[in-house]
C-alpha positions in Angstrom: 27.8 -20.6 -18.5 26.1 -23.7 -17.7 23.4 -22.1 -16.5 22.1 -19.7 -19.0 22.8 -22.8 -21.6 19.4 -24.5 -19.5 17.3 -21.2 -19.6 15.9 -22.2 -22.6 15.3 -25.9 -22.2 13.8 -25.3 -18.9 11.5 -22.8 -19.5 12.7 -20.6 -17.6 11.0 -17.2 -18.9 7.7 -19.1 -19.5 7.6 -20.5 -15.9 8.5 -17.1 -14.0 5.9 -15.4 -16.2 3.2 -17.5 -15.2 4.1 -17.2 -11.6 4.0 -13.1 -12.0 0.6 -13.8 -13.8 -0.8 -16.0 -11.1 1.3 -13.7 -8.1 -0.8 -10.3 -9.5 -4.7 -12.8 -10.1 -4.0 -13.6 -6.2 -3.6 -10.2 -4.8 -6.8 -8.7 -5.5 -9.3 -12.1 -4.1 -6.7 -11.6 -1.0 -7.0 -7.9 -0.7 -11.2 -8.6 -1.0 -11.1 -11.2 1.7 -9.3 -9.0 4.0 -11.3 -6.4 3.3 -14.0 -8.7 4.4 -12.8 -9.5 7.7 -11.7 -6.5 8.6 -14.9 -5.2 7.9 -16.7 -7.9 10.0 -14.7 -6.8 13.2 -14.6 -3.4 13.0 -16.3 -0.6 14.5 -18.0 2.3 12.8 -15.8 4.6 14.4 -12.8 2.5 13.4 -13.9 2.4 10.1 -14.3 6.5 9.8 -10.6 6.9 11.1 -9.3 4.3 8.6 -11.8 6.4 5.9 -10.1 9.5 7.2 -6.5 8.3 6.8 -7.0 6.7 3.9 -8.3 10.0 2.5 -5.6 11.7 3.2 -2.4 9.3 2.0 -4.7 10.1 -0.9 -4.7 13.6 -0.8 -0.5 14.2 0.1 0.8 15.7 -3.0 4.5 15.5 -2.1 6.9 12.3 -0.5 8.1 15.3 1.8 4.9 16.2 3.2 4.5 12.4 4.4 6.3 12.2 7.6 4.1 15.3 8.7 1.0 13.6 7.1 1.4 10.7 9.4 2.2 12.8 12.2 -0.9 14.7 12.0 -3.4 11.4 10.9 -2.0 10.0 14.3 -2.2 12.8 16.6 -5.6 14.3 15.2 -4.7 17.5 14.6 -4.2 20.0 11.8 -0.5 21.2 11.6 0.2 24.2 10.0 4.0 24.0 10.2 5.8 23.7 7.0 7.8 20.5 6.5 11.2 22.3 8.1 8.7 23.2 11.2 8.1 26.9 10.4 5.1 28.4 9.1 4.1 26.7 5.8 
């Protein structure tokens, strides 16, 4: 009881708002800058693969196709198996 008497003296909503606020402004200069390095160091063919598999995360319609998704980015090759491992 003591403590939800304070909430409102201290703030409490105000302060964990602005921290969200300022949390979500710092993610997108962080993901920018490590875009940036990771782009310094890289190689072009490095860079197609991560293109490719960045493609296709994009591209998997269903959570259950995933674990074959990954499966197939990291073996580079097309699988034709359905998710049980029959024909799709």
């Amino acid at each position: 009881m003591r403590i939800a008497k304070r909430l409102g003296p201290d703030n409490v909503s105000l302060v964990s708002g602005g921290l969200a606020m300022y949390t979500l402004l710092a993610v997108f200069p962080a993901l920018a800058a490590l875009v940036a390095v990771y782009g310094e160091f890289a190689t072009p063919a490095l860079m197609r693969r991560a293109a490719l598999v960045l493609i296709r995360f994009w591209e998997a319609r269903e959570g259950a196709d995933f674990p074959k998704l990954v499966n197939t980015v990291l073996r580079e090759f097309d699988d034709t198996r359905g998710f049980t491992g029959g024909p799709a």
